[in-house]
C-alpha positions in Angstrom: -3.4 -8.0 7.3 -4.2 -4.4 6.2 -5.1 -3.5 10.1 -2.3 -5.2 11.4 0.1 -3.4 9.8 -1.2 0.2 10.0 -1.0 -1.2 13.6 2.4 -1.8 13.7 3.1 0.7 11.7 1.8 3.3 14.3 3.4 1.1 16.9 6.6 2.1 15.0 6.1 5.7 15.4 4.9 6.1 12.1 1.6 9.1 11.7 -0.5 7.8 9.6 -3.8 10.0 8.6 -6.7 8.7 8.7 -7.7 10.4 5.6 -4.8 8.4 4.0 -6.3 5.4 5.0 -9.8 5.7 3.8 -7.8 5.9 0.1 -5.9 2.8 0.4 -8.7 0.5 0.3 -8.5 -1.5 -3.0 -12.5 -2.0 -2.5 -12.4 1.8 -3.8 -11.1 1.4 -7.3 -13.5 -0.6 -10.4 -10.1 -1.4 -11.7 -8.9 -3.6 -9.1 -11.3 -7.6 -9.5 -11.4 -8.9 -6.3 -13.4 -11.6 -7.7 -10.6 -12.9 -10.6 -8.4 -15.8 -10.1 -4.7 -14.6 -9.4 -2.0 -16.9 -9.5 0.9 -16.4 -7.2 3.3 -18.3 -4.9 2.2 -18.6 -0.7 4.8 -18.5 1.8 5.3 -21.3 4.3 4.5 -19.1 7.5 1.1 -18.1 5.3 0.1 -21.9 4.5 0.8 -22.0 8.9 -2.1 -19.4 9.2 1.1 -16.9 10.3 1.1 -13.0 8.4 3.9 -13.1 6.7 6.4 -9.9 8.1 6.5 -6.5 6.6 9.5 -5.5 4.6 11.7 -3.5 6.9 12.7 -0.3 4.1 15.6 2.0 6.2 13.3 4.9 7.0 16.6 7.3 5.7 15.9 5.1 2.2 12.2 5.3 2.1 10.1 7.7 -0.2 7.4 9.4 0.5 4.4 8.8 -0.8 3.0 11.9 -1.9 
């Protein structure tokens, strides 16, 4: 899912820098278990094997993130 939307993201319009990316990784951080058990509720078009879609944030709303 993380490829897809930097994708579509780009597809937008959107410059993303590649230095940016290489930070975003959760792999990067020890406090982050990929290996726990998480509980959380999955969305019909995610059980279907579908991505579920982005949020769509107003770009005149969004803030930056540095």
């Amino acid at each position: 899912h993380y490829a897809t939307t930097v994708d579509q993201l780009q597809q937008e319009g959107m410059k993303i820098d590649p230095d940016d990316l290489s930070r975003a990784l959760p792999l990067l951080f020890s406090h982050i278990n990929m290996n726990g058990k998480y509980t959380f509720t999955i969305p019909k078009e995610v059980k279907n094997g579908e991505l579920r879609p982005l949020r769509d944030v107003p770009r005149d709303t969004a803030e930056p993130l540095s």
